[in-house]
C-alpha positions as CSV (number, residue, x, y, z in Angstrom):
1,X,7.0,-21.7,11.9
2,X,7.5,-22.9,8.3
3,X,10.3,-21.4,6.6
4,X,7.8,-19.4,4.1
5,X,6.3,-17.6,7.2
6,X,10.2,-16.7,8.0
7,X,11.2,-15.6,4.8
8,X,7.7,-13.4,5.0
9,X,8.5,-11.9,8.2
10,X,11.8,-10.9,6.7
11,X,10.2,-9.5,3.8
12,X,8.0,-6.9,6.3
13,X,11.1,-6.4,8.5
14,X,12.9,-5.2,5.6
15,X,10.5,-2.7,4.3
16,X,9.6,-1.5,7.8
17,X,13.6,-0.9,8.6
18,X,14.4,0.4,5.2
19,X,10.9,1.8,3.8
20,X,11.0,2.3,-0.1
21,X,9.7,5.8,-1.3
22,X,9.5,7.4,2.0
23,X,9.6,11.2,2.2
24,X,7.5,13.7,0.7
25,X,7.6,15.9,-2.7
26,X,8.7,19.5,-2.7
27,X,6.1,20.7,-5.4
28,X,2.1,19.5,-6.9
29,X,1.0,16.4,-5.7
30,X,-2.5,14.5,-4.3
31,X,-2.5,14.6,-0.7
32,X,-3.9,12.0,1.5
33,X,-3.9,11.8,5.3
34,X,-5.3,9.1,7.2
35,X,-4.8,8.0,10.6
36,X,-5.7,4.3,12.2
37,X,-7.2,5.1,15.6
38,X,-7.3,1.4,16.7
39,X,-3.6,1.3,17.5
40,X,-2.2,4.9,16.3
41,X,-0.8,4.5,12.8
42,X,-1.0,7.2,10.9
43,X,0.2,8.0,7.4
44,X,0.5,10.9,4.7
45,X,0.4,9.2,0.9
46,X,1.5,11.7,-1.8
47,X,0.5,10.6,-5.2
48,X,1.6,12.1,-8.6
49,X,-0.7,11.0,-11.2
50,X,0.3,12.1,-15.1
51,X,-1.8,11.6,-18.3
52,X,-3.7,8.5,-16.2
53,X,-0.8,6.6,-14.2
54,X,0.6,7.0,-11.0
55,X,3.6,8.6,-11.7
56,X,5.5,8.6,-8.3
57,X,4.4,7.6,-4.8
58,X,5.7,9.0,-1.4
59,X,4.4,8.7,2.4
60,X,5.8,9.7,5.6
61,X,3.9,8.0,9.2
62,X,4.8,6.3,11.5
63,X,2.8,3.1,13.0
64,X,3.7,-0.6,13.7
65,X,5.7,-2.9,11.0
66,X,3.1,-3.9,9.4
67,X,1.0,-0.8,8.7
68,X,5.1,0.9,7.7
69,X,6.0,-2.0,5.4
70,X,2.7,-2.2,3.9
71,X,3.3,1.4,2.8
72,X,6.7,0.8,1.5
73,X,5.2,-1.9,-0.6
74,X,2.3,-0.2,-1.9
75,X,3.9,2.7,-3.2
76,X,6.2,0.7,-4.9
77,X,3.7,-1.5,-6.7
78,X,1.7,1.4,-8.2
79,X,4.4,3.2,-9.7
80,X,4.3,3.3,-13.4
81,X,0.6,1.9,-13.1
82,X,-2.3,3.5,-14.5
83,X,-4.6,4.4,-11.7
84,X,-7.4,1.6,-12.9
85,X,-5.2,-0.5,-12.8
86,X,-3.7,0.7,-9.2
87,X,-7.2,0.5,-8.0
88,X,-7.4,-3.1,-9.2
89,X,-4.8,-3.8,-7.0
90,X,-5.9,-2.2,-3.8
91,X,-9.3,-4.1,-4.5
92,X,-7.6,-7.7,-4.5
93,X,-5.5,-6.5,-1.5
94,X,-8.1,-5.8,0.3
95,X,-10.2,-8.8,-0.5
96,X,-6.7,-10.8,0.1
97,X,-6.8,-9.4,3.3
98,X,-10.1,-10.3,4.6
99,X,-9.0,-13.9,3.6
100,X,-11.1,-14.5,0.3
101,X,-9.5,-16.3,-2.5
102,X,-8.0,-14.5,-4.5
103,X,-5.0,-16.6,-6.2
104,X,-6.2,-16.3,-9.7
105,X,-5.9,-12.6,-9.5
106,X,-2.6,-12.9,-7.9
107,X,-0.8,-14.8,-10.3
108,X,-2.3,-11.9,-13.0
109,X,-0.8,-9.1,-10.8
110,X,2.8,-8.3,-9.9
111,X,2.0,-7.7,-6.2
112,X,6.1,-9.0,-5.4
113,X,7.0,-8.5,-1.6
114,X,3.2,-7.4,-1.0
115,X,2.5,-11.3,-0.7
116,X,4.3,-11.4,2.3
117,X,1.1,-9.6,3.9
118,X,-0.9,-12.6,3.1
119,X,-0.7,-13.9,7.2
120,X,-2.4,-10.8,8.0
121,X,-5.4,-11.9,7.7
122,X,-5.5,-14.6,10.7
123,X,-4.6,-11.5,12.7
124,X,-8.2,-9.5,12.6
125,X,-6.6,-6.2,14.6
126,X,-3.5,-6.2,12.6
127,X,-5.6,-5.9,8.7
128,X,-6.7,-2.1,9.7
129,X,-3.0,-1.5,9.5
130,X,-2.0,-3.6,6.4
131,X,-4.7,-1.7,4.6
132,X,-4.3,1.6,5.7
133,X,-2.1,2.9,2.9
134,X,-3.7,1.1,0.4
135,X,-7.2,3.0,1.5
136,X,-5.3,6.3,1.3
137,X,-4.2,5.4,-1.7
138,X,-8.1,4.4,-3.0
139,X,-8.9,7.9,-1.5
140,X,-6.6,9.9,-3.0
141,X,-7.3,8.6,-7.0
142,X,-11.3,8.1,-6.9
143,X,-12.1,11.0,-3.9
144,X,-9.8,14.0,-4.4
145,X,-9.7,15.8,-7.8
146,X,-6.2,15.7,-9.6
147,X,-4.9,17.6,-12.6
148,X,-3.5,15.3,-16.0
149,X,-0.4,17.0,-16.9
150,X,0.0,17.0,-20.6
């Protein structure tokens, strides 16, 4: 094992055991459930989205490492974003994950610790759960009708 593939599996052990933005908001916010059926990961995404950006981003789950971390990644990436952008990034994810090439956009993108999912892809049954929350995520901004606050 290179020592790149260890510093990667520290990065998803991390944000599995010590998930970033996980919880759930007391008042308005989009509401996505999705479940993986395949191997029983299952996550709630709560997006706030103000004047065009995601604002804040909180899930609660539970599921395997990789699905976990992947959440604790994701919601920390879109923060601040505007949702195009946000989708942008779930796009490249996606394709990253289904092993096109997708450095150019990469080096464009601040994807941080979410590069440590790269290995997924030589793992067909795990990408379901590295792209679970970033589906939720695609779901909640283009599928579910939210409210600009002023």
């Amino acid at each position: 094992m290179s020592s790149l593939d260890d510093l990667y599996r520290r990065v998803i052990m991390d944000h599995y055991q010590n998930p970033r933005n996980k919880g759930s908001f007391d008042d308005d916010a989009v509401i996505i459930n999705m479940n993986n059926p395949t191997c029983g990961d299952r996550i709630q995404l709560q997006l706030k989205i103000d004047n065009g950006k995601v604002s804040d981003a909180r899930f609660t789950g539970e599921g395997c490492s990789i699905s976990m971390a992947s959440a604790s990644m994701m919601t920390d990436a879109i923060k601040g974003l505007p949702v195009d952008e946000a989708l942008n990034m779930a796009d490249v994810f996606s394709r990253m994950m289904q092993g096109e090439d997708v450095e150019d956009e990469l080096e464009e993108l601040d994807l941080g610790d979410i590069e440590a999912l790269q290995g997924v892809c030589k793992f067909p049954a795990r990408i379901k759960c590295a792209t679970l929350a970033w589906k939720a995520m695609k779901k909640g901004v283009s599928e579910q009708p939210y409210h600009d606050k002023a």
